[in-house]
Structure formats: structure tokens, C-alpha cells
Chimera marker file (.cmm) of the C-alpha trace (Angstrom):
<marker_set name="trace">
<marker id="1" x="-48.827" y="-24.602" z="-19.134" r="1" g="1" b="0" radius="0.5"/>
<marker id="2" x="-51.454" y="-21.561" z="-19.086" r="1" g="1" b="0" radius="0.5"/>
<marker id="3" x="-48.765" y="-18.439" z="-18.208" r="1" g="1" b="0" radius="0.5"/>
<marker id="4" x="-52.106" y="-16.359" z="-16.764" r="1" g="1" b="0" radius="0.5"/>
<marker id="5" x="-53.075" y="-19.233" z="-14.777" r="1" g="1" b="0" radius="0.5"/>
<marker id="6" x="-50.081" y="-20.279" z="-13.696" r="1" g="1" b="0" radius="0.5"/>
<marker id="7" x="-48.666" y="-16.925" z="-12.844" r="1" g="1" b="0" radius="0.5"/>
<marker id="8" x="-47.255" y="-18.402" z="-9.496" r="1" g="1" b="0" radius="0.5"/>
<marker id="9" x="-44.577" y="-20.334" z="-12.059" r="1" g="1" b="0" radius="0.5"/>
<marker id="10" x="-43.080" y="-17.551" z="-13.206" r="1" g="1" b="0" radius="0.5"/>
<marker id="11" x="-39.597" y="-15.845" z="-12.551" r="1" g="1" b="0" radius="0.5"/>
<marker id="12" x="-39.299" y="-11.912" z="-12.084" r="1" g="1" b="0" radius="0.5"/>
<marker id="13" x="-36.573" y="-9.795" z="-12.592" r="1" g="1" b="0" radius="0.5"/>
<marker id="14" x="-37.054" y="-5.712" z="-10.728" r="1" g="1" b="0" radius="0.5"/>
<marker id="15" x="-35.412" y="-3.057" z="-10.148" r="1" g="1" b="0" radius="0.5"/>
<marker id="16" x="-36.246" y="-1.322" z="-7.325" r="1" g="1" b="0" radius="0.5"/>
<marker id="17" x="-35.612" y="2.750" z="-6.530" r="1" g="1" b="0" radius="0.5"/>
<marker id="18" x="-34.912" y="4.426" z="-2.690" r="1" g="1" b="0" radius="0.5"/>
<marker id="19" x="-37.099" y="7.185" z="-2.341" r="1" g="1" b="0" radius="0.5"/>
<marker id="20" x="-34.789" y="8.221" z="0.609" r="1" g="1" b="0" radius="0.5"/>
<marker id="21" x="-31.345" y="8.184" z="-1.692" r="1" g="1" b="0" radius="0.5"/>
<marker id="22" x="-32.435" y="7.441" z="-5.381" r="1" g="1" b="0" radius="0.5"/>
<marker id="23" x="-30.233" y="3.975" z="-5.163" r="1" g="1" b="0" radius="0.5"/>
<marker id="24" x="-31.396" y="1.300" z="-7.479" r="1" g="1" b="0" radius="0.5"/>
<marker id="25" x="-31.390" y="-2.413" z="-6.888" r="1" g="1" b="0" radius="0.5"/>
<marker id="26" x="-32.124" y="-5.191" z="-9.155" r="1" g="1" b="0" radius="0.5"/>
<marker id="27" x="-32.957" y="-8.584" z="-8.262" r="1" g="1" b="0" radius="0.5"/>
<marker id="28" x="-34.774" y="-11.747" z="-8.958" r="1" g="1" b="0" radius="0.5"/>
<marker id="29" x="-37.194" y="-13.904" z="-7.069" r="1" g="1" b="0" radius="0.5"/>
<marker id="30" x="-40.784" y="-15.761" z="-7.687" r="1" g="1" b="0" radius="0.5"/>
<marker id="31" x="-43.034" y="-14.209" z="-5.433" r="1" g="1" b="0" radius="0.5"/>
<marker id="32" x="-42.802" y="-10.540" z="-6.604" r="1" g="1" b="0" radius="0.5"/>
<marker id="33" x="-44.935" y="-8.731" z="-3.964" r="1" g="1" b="0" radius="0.5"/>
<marker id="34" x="-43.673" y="-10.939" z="-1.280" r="1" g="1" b="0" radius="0.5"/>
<marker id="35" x="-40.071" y="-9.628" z="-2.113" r="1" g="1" b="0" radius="0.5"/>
<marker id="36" x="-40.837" y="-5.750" z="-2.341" r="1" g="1" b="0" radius="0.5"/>
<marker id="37" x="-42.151" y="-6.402" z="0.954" r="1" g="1" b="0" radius="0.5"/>
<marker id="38" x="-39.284" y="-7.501" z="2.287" r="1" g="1" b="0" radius="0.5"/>
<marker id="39" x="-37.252" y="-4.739" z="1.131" r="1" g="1" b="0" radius="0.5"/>
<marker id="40" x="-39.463" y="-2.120" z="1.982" r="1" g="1" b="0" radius="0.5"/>
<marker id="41" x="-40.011" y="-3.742" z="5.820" r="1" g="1" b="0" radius="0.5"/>
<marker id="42" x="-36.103" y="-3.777" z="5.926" r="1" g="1" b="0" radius="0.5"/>
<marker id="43" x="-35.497" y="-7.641" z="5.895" r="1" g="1" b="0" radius="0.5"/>
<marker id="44" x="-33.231" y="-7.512" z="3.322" r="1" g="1" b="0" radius="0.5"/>
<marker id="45" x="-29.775" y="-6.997" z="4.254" r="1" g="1" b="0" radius="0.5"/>
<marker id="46" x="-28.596" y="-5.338" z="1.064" r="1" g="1" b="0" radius="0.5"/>
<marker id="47" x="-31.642" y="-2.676" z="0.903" r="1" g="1" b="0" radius="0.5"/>
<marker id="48" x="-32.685" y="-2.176" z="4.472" r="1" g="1" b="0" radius="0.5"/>
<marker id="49" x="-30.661" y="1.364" z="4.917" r="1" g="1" b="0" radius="0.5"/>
<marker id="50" x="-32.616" y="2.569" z="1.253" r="1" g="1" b="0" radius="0.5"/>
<marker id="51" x="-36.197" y="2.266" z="2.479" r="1" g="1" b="0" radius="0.5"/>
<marker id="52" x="-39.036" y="3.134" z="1.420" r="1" g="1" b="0" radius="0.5"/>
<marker id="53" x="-38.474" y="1.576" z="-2.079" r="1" g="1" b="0" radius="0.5"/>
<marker id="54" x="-40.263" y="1.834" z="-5.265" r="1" g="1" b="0" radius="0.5"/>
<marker id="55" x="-41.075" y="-0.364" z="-7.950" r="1" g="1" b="0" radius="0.5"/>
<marker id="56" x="-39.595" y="0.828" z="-11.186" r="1" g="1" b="0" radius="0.5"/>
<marker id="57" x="-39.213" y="-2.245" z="-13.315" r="1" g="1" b="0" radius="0.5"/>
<marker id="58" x="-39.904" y="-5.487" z="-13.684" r="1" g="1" b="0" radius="0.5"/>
<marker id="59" x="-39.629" y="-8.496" z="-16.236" r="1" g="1" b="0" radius="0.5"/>
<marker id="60" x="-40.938" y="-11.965" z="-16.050" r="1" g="1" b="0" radius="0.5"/>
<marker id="61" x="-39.776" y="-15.352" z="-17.243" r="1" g="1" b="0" radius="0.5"/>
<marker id="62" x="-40.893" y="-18.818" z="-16.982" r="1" g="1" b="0" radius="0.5"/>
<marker id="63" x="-37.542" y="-20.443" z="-16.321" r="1" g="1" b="0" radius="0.5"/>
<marker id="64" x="-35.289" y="-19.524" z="-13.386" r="1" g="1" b="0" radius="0.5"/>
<marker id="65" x="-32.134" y="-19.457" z="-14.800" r="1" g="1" b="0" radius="0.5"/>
<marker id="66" x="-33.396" y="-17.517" z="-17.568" r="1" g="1" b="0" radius="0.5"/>
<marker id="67" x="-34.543" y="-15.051" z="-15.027" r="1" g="1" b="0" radius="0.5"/>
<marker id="68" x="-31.086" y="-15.350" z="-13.253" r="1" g="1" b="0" radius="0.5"/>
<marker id="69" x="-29.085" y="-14.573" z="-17.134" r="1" g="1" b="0" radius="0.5"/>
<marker id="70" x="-31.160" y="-11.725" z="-17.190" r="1" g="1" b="0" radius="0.5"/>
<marker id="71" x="-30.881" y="-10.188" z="-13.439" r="1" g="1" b="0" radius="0.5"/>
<marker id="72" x="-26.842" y="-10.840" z="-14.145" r="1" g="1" b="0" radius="0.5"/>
<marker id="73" x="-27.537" y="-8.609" z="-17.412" r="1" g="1" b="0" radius="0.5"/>
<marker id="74" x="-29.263" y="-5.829" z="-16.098" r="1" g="1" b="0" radius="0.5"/>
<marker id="75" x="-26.327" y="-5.530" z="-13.239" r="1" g="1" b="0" radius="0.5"/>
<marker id="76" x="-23.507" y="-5.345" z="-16.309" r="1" g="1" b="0" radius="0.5"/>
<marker id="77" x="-22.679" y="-1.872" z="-17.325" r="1" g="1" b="0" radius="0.5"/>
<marker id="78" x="-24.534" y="-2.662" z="-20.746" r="1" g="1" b="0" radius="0.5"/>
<marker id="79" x="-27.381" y="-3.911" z="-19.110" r="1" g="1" b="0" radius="0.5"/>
<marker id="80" x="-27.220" y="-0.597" z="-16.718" r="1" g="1" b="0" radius="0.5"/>
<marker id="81" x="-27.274" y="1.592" z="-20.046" r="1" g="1" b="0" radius="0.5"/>
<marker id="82" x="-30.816" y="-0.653" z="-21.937" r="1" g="1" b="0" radius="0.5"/>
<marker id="83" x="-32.017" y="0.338" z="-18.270" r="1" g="1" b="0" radius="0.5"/>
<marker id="84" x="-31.461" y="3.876" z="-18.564" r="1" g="1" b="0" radius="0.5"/>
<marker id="85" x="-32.766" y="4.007" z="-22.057" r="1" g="1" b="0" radius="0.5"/>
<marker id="86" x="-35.915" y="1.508" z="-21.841" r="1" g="1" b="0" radius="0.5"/>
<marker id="87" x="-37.133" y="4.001" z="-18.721" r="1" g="1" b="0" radius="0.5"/>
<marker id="88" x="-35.944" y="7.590" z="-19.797" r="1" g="1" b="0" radius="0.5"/>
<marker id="89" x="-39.302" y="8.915" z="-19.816" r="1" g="1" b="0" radius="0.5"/>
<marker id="90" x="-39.409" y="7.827" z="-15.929" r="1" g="1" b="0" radius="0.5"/>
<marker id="91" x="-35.608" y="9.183" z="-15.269" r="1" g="1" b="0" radius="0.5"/>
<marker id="92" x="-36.973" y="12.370" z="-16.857" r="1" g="1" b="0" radius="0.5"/>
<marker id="93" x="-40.588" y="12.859" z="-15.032" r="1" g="1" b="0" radius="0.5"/>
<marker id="94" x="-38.338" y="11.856" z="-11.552" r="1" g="1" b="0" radius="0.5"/>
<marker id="95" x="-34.871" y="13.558" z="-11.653" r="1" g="1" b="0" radius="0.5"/>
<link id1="1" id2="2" r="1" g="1" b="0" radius="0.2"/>
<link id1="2" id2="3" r="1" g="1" b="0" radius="0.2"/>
<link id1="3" id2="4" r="1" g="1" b="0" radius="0.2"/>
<link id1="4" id2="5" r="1" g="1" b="0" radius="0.2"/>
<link id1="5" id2="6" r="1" g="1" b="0" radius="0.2"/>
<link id1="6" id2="7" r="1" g="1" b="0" radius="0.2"/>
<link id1="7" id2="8" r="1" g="1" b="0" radius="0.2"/>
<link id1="8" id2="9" r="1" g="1" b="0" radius="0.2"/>
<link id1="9" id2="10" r="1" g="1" b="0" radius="0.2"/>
<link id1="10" id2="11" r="1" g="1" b="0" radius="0.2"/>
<link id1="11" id2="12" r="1" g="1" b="0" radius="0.2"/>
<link id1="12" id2="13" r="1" g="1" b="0" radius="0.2"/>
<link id1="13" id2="14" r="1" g="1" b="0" radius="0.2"/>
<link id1="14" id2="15" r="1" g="1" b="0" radius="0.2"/>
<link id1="15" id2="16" r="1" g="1" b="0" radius="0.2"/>
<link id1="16" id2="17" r="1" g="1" b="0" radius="0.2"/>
<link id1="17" id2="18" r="1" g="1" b="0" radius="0.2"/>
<link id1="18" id2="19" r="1" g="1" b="0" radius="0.2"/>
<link id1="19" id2="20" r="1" g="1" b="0" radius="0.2"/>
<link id1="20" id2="21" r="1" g="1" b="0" radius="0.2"/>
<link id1="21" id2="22" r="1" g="1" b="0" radius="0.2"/>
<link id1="22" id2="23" r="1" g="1" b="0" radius="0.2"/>
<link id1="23" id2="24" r="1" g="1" b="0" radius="0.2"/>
<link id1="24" id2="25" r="1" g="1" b="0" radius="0.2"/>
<link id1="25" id2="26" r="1" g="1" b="0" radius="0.2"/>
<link id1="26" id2="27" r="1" g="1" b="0" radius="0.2"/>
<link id1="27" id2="28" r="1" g="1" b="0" radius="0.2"/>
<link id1="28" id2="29" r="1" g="1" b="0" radius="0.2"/>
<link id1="29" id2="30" r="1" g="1" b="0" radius="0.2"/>
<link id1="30" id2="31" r="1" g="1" b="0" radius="0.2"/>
<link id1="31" id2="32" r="1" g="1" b="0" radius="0.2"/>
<link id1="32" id2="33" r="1" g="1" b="0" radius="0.2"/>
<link id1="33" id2="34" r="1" g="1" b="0" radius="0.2"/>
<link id1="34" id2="35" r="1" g="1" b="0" radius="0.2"/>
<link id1="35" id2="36" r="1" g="1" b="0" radius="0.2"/>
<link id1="36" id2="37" r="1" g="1" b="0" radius="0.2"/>
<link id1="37" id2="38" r="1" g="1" b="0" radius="0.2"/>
<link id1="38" id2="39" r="1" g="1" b="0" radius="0.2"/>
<link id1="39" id2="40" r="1" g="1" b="0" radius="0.2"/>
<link id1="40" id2="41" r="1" g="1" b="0" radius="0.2"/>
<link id1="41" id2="42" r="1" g="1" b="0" radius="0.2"/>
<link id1="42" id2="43" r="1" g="1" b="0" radius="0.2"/>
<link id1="43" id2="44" r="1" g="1" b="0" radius="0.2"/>
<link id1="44" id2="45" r="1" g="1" b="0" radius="0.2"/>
<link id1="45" id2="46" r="1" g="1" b="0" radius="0.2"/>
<link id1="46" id2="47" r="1" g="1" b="0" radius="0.2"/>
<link id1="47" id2="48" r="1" g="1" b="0" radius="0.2"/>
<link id1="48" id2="49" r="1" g="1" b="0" radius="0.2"/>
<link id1="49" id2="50" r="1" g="1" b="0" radius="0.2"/>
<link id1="50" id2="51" r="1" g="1" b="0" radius="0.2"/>
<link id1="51" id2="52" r="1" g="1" b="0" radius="0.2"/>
<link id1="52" id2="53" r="1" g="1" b="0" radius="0.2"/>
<link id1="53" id2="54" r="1" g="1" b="0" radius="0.2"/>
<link id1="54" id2="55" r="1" g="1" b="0" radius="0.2"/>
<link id1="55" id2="56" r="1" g="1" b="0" radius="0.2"/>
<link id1="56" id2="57" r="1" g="1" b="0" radius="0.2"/>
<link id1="57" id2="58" r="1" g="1" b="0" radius="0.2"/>
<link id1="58" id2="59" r="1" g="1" b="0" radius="0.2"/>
<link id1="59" id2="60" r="1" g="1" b="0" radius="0.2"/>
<link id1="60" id2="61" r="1" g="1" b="0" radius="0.2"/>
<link id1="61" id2="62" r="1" g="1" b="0" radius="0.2"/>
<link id1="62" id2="63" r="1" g="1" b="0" radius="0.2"/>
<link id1="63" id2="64" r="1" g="1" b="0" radius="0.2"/>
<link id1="64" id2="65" r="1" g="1" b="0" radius="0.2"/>
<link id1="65" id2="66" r="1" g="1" b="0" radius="0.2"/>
<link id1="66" id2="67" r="1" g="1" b="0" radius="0.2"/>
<link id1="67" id2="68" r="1" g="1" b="0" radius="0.2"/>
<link id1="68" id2="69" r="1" g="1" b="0" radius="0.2"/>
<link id1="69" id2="70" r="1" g="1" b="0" radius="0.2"/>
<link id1="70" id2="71" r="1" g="1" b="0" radius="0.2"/>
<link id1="71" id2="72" r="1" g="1" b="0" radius="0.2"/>
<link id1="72" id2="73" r="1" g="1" b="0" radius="0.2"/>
<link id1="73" id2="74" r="1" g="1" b="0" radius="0.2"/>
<link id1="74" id2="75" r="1" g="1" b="0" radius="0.2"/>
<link id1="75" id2="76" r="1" g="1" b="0" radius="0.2"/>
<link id1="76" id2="77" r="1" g="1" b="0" radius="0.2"/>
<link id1="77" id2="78" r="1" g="1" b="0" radius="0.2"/>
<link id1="78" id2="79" r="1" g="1" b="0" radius="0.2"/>
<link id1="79" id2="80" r="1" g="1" b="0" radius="0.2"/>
<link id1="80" id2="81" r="1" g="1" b="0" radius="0.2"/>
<link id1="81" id2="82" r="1" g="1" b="0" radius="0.2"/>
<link id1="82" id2="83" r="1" g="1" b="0" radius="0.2"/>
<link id1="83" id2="84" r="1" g="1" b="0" radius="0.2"/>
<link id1="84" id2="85" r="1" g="1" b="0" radius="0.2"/>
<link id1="85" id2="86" r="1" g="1" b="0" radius="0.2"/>
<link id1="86" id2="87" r="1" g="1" b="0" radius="0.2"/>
<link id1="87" id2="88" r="1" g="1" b="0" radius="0.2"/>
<link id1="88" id2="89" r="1" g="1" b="0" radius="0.2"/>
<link id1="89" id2="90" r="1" g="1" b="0" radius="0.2"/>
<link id1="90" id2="91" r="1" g="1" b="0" radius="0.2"/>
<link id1="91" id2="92" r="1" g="1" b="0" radius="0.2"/>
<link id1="92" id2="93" r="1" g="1" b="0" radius="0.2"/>
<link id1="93" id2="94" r="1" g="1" b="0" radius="0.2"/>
<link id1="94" id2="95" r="1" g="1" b="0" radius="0.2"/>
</marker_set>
């Protein structure tokens, strides 16, 4: 398996940011652009009253339920506070 080739194989983990409250939401899927689509054209059910959105973070794997472990991570309180260090330079040039 060639990871650059086969990007289309891979597993990403975001978190996403409302630009019209400052809520962030972290999910999972395969198709990457496809998803922040859907949350910024409001066909997502749990982001639809935050749009526009913003891209803030993203990880990739090339397993799903590694991806999955990870998203279920990032939505823990611990995995809340790695967020909040890993992007304090952001959280500081935005709030």
C-alpha cells in the first residue's frame, strides 16, 4: 500500500470551528472535503445551526477503527485538553 497514492484509503479525524458561535465539533469520516461540505451546506444534523465552519484540525489514519479510538479520544475531557494545547498558537491568534 502507497499512503500518497492511495490517499482515498485513509481515515480522518477533524475538528471543525463555527465562525458564527466559536463551537467545535470533531468527527471522523473518509472523504474529508466531502464531509466539511456537508457541514458547511447544513446537511448535517448536529452542525447545521453552527455554519459557516472552519477547518481547524485534522489527523489521518489508515485503519477505521483506529480513526474511530482516536475521534472517541479527542471528545474525552483529556483528549479536549492535548486539543487545546497541540493548537494554542491558533486559540491565541483567534480568541
Amino acid at each position: 500500500m502507497n499512503p500518497v497514492r492511495d490517499f482515498n484509503l485513509m481515515f480522518y479525524i477533524y475538528v471543525i470551528e463555527s465562525k458564527k458561535n466559536g463551537r467545535w465539533y470533531t468527527g471522523s469520516t473518509n472523504d474529508l472535503r466531502k464531509r466539511f461540505n456537508q457541514h458547511n451546506t447544513g446537511k448535517s444534523t448536529w452542525t447545521k445551526q453552527g455554519t459557516p465552519w472552519k477547518l481547524v484540525y485534522y489527523e489521518a489514519c489508515l485503519n477505521e477503527s483506529d480513526a474511530r479510538s482516536r475521534e472517541k479520544y479527542l471528545k474525552s475531557g483529556m483528549g479536549k485538553c492535548y486539543l487545546k494545547n497541540r493548537l494554542k498558537r491558533f486559540l491565541s491568534l483567534t480568541g
